[in-house]
Biotite code that builds the C-alpha atoms (Angstrom):
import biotite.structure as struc

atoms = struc.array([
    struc.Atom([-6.864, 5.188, -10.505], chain_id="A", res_id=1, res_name="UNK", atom_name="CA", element="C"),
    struc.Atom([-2.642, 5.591, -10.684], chain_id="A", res_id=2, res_name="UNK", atom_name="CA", element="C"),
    struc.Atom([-0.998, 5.449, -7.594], chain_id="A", res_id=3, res_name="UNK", atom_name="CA", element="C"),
    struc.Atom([3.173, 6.286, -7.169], chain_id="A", res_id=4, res_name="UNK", atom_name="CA", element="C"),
    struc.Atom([4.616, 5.799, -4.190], chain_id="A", res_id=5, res_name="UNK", atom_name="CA", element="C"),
    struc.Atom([7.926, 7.899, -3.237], chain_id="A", res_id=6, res_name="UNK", atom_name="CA", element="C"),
    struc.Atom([10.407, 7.490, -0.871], chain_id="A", res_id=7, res_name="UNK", atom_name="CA", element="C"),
    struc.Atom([13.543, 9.614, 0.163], chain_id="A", res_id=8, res_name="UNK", atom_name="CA", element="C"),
    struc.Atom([15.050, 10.889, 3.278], chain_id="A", res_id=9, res_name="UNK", atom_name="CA", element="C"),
    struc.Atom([15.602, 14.618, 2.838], chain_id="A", res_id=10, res_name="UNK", atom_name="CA", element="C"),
    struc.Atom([12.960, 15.784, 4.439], chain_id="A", res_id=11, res_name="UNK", atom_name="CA", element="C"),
    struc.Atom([12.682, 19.481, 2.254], chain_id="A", res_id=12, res_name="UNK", atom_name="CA", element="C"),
    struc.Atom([12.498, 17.297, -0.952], chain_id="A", res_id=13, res_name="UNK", atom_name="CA", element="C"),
    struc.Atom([9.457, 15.647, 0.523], chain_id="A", res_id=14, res_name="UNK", atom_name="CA", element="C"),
    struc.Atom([7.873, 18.848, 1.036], chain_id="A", res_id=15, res_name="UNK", atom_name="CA", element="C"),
    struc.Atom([9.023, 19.811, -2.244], chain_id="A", res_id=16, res_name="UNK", atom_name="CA", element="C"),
    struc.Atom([7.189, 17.050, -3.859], chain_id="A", res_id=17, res_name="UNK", atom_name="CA", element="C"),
    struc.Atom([4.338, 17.198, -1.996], chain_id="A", res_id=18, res_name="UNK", atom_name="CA", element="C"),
    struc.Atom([3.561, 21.186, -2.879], chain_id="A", res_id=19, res_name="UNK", atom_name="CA", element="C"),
    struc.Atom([4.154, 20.383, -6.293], chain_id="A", res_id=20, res_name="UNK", atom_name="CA", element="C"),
    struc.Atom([1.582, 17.025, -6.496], chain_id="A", res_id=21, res_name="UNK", atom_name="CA", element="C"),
    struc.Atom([-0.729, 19.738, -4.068], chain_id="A", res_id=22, res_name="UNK", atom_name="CA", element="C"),
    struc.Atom([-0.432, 22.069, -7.064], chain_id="A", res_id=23, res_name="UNK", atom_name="CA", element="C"),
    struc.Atom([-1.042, 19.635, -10.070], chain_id="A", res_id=24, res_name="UNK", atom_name="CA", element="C"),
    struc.Atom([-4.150, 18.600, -8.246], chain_id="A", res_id=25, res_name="UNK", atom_name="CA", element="C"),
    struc.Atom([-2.894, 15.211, -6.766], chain_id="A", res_id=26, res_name="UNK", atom_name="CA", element="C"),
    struc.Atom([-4.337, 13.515, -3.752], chain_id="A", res_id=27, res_name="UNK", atom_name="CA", element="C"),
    struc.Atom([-0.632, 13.483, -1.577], chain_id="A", res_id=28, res_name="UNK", atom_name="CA", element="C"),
    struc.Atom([-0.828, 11.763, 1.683], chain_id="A", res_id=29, res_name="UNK", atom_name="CA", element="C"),
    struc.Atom([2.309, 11.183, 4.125], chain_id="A", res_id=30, res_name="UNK", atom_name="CA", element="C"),
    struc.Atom([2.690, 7.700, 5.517], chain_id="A", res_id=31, res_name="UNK", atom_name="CA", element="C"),
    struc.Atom([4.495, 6.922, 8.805], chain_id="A", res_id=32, res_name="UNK", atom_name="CA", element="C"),
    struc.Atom([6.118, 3.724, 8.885], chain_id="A", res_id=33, res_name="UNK", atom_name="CA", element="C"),
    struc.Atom([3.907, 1.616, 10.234], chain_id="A", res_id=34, res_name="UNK", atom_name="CA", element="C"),
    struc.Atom([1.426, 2.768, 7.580], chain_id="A", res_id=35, res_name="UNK", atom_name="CA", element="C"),
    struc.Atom([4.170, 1.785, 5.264], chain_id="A", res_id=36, res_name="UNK", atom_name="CA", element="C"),
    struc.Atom([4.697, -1.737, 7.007], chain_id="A", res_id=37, res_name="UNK", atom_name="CA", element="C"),
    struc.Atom([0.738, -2.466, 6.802], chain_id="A", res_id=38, res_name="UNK", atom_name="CA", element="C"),
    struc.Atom([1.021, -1.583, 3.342], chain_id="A", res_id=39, res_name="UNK", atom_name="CA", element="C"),
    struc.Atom([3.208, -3.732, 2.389], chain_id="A", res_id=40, res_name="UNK", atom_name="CA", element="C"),
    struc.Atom([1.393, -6.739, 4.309], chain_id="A", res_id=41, res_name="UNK", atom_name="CA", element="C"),
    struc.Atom([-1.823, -5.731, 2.595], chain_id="A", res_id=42, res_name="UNK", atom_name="CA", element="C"),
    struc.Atom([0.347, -5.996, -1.090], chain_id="A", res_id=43, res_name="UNK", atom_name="CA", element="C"),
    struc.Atom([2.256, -9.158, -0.273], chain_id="A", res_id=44, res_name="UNK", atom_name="CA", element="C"),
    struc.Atom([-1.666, -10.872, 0.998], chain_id="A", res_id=45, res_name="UNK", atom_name="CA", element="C"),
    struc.Atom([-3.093, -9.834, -2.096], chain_id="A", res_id=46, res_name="UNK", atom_name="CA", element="C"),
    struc.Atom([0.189, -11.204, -4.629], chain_id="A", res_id=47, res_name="UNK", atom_name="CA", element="C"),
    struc.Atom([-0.373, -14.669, -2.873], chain_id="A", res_id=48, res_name="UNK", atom_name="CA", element="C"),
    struc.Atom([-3.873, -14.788, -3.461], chain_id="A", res_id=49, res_name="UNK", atom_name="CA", element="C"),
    struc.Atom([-3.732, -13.492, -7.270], chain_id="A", res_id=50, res_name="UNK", atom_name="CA", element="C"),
    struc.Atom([-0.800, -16.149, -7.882], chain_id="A", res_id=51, res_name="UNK", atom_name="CA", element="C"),
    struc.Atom([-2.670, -19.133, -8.272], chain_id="A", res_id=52, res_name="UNK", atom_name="CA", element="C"),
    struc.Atom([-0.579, -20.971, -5.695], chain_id="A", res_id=53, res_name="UNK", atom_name="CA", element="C"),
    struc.Atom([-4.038, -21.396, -3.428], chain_id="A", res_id=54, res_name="UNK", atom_name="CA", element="C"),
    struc.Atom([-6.919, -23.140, -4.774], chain_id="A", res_id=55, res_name="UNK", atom_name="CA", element="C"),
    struc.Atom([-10.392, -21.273, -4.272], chain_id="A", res_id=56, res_name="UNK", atom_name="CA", element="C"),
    struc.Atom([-11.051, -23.221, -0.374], chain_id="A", res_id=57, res_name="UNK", atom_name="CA", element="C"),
    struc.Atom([-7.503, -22.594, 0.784], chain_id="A", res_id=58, res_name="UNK", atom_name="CA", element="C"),
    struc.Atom([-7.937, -18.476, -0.504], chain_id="A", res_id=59, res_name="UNK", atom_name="CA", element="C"),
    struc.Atom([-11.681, -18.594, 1.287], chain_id="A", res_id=60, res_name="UNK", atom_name="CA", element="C"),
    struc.Atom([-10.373, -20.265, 4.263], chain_id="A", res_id=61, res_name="UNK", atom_name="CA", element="C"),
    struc.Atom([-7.713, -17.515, 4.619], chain_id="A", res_id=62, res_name="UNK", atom_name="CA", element="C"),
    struc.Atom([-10.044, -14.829, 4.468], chain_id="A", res_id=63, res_name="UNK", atom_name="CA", element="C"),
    struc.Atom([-12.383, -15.981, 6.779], chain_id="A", res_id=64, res_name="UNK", atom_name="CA", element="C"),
    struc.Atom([-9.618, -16.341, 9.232], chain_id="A", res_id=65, res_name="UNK", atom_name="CA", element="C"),
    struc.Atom([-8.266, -12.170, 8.129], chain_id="A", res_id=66, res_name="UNK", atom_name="CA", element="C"),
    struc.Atom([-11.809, -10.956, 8.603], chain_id="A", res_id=67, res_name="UNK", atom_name="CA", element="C"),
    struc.Atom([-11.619, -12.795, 11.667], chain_id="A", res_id=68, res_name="UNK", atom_name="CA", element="C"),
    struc.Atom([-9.097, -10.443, 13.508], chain_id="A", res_id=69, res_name="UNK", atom_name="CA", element="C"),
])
């Protein structure tokens, strides 16, 4: 799976793009900001863990404390 994420501030563009990835048989979903915010958590979490920065008890340790909450 390919995933593109667009962002713009006209909001008839939006629809625009949206009617057109509708058309070509894209999945298009609208995200509100704090969708946008808790994606980019979940992308910056998963970047430190793929780094190599944590060995393999510091990475399990973290997780146990995100499935936590």
């Amino acid at each position: 799976m390919e995933a593109i994420i667009l962002r713009g501030e006209s909001k008839s563009d939006m629809r625009l793009i949206m009617e057109l990835a509708r058309k070509l048989n894209f999945k298009a979903k609208k995200l509100s900001p704090n969708e946008i915010d808790e994606l980019g958590i979940v992308l910056s979490i998963n970047d430190g863990l793929q780094s190599g920065l944590l060995n393999d008890d510091e990475k399990q340790s973290f997780l146990s404390n995100v499935d936590k909450e």
